[in-house]
N, C-alpha and C positions, 0 to 999 in steps of 0.2 A: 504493500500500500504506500502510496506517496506520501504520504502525513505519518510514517511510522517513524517514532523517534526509541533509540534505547534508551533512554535517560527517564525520571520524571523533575517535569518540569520545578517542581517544589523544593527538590535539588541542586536548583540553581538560581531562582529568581523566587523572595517571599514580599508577600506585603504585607506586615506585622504591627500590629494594635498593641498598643499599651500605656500602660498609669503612671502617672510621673509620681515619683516622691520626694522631690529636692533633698536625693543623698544617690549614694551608687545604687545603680539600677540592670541587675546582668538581664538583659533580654536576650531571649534562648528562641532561636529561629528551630520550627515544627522539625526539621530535616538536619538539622545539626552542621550545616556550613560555618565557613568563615567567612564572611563577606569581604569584596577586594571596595564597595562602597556602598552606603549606607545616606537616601536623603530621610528628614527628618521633619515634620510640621505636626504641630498642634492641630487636631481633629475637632474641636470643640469650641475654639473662641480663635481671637486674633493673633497670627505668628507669621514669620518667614518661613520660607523653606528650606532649611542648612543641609550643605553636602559635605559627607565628607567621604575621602577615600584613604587607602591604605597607603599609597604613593607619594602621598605629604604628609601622612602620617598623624594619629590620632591626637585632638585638641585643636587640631587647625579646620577648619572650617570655610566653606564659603556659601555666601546667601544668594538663591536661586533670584531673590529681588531685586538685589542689589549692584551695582558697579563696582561695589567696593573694593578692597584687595583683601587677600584671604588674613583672619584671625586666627590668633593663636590663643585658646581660650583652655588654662587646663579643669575649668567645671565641665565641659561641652562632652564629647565621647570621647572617654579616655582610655578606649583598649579596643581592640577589633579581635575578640576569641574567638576560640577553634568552634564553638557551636552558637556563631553569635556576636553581642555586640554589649561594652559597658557604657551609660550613661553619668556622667556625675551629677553635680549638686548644683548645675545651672539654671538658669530658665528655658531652657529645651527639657527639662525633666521635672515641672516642677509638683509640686505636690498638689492632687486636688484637679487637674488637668489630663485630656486623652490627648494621645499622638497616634501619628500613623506612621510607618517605615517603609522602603522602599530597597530592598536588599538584594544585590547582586550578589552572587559567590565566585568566590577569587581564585585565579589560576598560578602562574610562574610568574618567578619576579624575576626571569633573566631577558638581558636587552636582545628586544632580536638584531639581527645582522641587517648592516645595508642601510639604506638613506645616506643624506647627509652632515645628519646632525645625528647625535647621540644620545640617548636620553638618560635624563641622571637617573630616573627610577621611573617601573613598570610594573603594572599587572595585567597577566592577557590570558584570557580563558577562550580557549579555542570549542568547548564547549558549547558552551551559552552565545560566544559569539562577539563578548565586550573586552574592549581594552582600554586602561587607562595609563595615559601615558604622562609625565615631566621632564621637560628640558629647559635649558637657559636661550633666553630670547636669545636670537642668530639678528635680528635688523633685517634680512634679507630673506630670498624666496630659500627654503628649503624643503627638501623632503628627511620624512621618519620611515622607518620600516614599522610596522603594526605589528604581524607574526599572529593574524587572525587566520590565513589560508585561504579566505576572501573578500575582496573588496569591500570596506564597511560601506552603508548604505544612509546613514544618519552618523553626522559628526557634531558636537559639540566641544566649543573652544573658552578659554578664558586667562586672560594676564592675570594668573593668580598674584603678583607682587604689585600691579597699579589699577587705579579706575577707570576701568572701559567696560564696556557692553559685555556681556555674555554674546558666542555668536553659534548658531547652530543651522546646519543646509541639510537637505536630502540628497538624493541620488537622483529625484524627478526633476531637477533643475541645474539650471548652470552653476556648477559651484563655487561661484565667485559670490555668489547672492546667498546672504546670509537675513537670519530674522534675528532679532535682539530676546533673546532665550528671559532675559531679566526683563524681559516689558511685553506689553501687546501692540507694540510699532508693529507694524506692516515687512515688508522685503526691503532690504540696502545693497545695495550694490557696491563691494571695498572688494579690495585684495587682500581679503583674510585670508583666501585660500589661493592656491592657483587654477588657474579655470581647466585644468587636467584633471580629470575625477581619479580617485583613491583607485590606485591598482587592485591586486592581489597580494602584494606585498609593500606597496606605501604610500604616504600620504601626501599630499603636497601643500603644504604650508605658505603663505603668503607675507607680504614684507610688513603689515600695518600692526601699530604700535598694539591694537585689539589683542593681537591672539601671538607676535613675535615681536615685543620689545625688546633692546639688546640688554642682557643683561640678568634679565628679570625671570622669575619661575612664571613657565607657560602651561597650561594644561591643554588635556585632549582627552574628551570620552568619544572610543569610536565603536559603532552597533554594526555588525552584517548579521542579516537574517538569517534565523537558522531554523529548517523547516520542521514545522510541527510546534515549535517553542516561542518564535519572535518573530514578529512581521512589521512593517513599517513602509510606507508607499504613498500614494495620493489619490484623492475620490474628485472627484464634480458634483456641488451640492443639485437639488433639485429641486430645493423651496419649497417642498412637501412634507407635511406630517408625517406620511408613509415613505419616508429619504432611503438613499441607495444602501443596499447591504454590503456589506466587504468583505471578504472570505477571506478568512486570516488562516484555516490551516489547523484551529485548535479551538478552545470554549478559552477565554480572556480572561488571565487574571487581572491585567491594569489594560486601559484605554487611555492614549494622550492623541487633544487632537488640536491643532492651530490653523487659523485660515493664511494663505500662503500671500494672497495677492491684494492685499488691501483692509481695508479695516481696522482702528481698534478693537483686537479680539484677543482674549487671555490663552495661553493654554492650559486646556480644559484636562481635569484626571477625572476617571471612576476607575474606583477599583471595587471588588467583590470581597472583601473582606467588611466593609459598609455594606455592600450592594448585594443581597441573597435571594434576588428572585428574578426574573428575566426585564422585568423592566427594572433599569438601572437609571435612578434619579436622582442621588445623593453624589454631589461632584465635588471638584476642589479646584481653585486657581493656582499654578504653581509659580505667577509673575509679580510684579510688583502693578498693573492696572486693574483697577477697581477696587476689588473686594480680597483683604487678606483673612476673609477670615476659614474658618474651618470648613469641614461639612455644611453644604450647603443644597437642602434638595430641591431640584426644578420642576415646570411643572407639564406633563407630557403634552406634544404639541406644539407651542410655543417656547420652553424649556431647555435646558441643557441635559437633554436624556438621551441616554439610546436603549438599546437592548442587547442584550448579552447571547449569545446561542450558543450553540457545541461546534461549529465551525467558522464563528464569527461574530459581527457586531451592525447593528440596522441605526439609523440614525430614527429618532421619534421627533421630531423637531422643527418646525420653519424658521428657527432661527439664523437670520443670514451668519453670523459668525461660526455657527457648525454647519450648514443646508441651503448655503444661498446659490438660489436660481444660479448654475453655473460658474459658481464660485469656486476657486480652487483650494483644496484643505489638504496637511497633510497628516499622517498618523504615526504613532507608533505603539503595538500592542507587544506584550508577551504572557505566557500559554498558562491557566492554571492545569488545564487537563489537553492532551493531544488526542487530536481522533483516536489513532489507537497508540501505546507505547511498551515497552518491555515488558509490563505486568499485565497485557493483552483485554488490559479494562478499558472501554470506549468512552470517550467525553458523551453525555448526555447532556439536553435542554434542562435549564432549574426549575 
């Protein structure tokens, strides 16, 4: 079968609920990973969205809202363990408050070969399909080698050492053309990247201060789909209640969708850890426009809903920011359950 994966997905990507106490807090992921990065927001009132990864290593952080340059914060998560992740005594943990998580599981930390810069520190799970990468800004165009095995398809950038944009493209566009990950701007046109799409073995980085200042720690989160597990691509809205389905390959544990060509539009999450029934209502912003706050459910039709299936996700909506009349959006999902996977159990509708 095409959608058959050996893995289960829940061994490599969780999205995890839990109680803040304002002291250490070990959250122990269902499947016992390690996570190579961990984002983090308050489910219940108003917060940012904090990332962090294993490659700058725990207590540094950076806000999915923000411009800012990355903090080094040691109440924030102060450990990435073997089955999981520790929270300290910050206000990302605080007592009397929910969070939600968002957990990758982490692969090799050795650099791959090749490019032309070198990166100080990596993790790449050929897996699951994500690599996170750090180097010292170069000023100029270069490439990295990733050591995914295929061209990622969704990249994400950021001058972790100054204040610029988050910047993130797909593979359905020219990859010069970035959207600002930290806001609901619309498309820009820079040389974050080089307008050569990511091989099979590397990436090509561009000369702006955004994503390679000289000097300065850069990061790089890069996604290739991996079938049955992660899908990510682009839809044409239809400005109907009844909007287009997307066949992703699997039943969705997270849904991220942004409109590509226009509009203040946030990017939207549902995940099913909130979401337990097919209509999936309850979403979250992960930008800094509009609304920071938590969980927040829409209302079907008009709404930021879709629905969730066993081999996909239906837009419920005429909202032009996820469904407009021939609007361009893009996505990215990954699998709670695959059609079918090594344990020969099928994803079913909820």
């Amino acid at each position: 079968m095409a959608e058959y994966i050996s893995f289960q997905p829940s061994d490599e990507f969780q999205a995890k609920a839990f109680s803040g106490n304002s002291s250490t807090n070990a959250i122990t992921l269902a499947t016992g990973f390690s996570p190579q990065q961990v984002w983090v927001k308050k489910s219940d009132g108003t917060s940012e969205m904090y990332v962090f990864d294993t490659v700058r290593g725990a207590n540094y952080y950076l806000s999915l809202y923000e411009t800012a340059a990355q903090v080094n914060d040691a109440t924030s998560l102060t450990s990435f363990d073997a089955n999981g992740f520790t929270m300290g005594s910050g206000p990302y943990n605080a007592t009397g408050s929910e969070y939600i998580s968002y957990c990758w599981n982490g692969g090799s930390t050795s650099v791959p070969s090749g490019g032309s810069t070198t990166p100080t520190a990596v993790n790449v799970n050929t897996t699951n399909g994500v690599g996170v990468y750090k180097w010292t800004g170069t000023g100029g165009a270069t490439t990295i080698a990733h050591g995914l095995g295929a061209a990622p398809k969704y990249l994400i950038m950021k001058n972790a050492g100054s204040v610029y944009n988050w910047a993130a493209s797909y593979s359905n566009t020219a990859w010069n053309d970035y959207l600002p990950r930290n806001s609901y701007g619309s498309t820009t046109t820079a040389n974050w990247i080089q307008s050569t799409a990511p091989t099979d073995t590397l990436v090509y980085i561009g000369t702006t201060d955004i994503v390679n200042e000289s000097s300065k720690d850069c990061i790089l989160y890069a996604f290739t789909p991996i079938k049955g597990f992660s899908s990510m691509g682009n839809f044409t809205g239809n400005g109907s209640a009844d909007g287009p389905f997307i066949y992703t390959g699997f039943k969705p544990r997270y849904v991220e969708i942004k409109r590509w060509d226009g509009g203040s539009c946030n990017w939207t999450v549902w995940d099913t850890t909130k979401n337990v029934h097919n209509l999936t209502d309850y979403y979250i912003y992960t930008d800094d426009g509009g609304s920071d706050n938590g969980y927040v459910q829409g209302t079907a039709g008009t709404g930021n809903v879709i629905d969730i299936y066993a081999n996909g996700f239906k837009l419920k909506t005429t909202l032009g920011c996820l469904n407009g009349t021939n609007d361009d959006m893009r996505y990215l999902a990954f699998a709670d359950k695959p059609i079918v996977s090594s344990n020969d159990v099928p994803a079913v509708a909820r």
